[in-house]
N, C-alpha and C positions, 0 to 999 in steps of 0.2 A: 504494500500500500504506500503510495507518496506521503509525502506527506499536506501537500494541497488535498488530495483525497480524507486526511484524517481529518483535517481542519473544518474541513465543510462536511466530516459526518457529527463533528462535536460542536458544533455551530447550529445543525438541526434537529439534533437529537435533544439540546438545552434550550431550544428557544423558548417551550410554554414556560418550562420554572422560570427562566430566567425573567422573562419578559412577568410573570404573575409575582416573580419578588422584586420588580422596581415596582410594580402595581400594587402591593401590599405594603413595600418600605415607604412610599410614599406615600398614599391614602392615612400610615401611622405617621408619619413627618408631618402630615399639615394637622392633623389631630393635636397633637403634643402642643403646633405654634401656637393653635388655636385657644386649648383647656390649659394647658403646662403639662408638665410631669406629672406623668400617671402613677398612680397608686396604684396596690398589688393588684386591686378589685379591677381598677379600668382597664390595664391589663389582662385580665382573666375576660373582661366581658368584650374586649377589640377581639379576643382568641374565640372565643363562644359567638360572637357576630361573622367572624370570617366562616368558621364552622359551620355554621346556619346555612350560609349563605352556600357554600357548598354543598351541604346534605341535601339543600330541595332540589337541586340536580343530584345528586347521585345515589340518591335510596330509587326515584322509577327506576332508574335502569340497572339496581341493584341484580334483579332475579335475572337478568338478563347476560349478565356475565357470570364466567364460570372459575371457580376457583384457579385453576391453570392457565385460564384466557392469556394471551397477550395482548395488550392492545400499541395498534401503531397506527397512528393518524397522520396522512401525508397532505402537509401543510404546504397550501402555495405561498412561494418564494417572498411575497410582499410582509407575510406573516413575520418574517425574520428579519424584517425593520424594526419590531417591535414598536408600534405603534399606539398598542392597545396600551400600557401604563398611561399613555395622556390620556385618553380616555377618560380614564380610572381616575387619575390623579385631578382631573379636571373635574368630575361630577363629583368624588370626595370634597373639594374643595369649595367646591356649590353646597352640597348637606351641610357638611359642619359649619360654615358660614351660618345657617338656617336656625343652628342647633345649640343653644344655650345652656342647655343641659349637660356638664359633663361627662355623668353614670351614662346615660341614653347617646353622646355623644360618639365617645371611646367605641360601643357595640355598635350604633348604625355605620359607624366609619370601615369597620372590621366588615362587616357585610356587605356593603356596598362597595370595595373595595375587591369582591370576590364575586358578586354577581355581576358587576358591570365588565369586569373582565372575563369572565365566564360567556359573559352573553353576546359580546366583542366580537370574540374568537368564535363563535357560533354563527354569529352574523354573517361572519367572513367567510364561510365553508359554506355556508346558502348558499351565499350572491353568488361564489365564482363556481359553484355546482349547475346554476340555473343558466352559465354563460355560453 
C-alpha cells in the first residue's frame, strides 16, 4: 500500500468521528462561553442530552442490526470537508443564545449538538442518492 493510498483510507475511515467531535467540542465551547464552567451535574446532563439525542436514532434501527453486523457507509467525497460541525456549531449557538437556563442549557446543547449532526449527514446521503 503507498502511502497516499493509506492517507486517504484514514482520512475516510475518521471523517464521521472526526467531523461529530468538532461538532460536539464545539456545541460544549459555546455552552461553557455562554453559562461558564460547568458543574459535575451540567456535565453529566450535556453527556445525557448528547445520549438522547443519539438513542432516538439508534434504538429503531436497533433490531435491525445484528450482533456481528459490520457497518460501512460510503460517504460522498464532499462529506470529508467536514462541513457539518458548522452546522452544529451554528444552531448550538442559536439555542443556547435562546436558553437562560443553565441545568436545561448544558442538556439541550449536548442534544442538539448530536441530532443536528446526525440529521446533516442524513440529509446529505438523501440528496446525492436522489441525484
Amino acid at each position: 500500500m503507498s502511502f497516499a493510498t493509506a492517507v486517504t483510507a484514514v482520512v475516510q475511515s475518521i471523517a464521521v468521528p472526526y467531523g461529530y467531535t468538532l461538532a460536539i467540542w464545539s456545541a460544549g465551547a459555546l455552552a461553557v462561553a455562554k453559562y461558564g464552567v460547568p458543574r459535575k451535574r451540567h456535565v453529566l446532563l450535556f453527556v445525557a442530552g448528547a445520549m438522547l439525542g443519539y438513542l432516538i436514532f439508534d434504538i429503531p434501527v436497533w433490531s435491525s442490526l445484528e450482533a456481528t453486523s459490520t457497518i460501512s457507509v460510503h460517504l460522498p467525497s464532499i462529506a470529508l470537508l467536514n462541513l457539518f460541525p458548522l452546522v452544529t456549531s451554528i444552531t448550538s449557538a442559536l439555542l443556547t443564545k435562546e436558553i437562560e437556563n443553565k441545568t436545561i442549557g448544558f442538556m439541550v446543547t449536548g442534544f442538539t449538538a448530536t441530532t443536528v449532526y446526525i440529521l446533516s449527514l442524513s440529509l446529505l446521503l438523501i440528496g446525492l442518492a436522489h441525484q
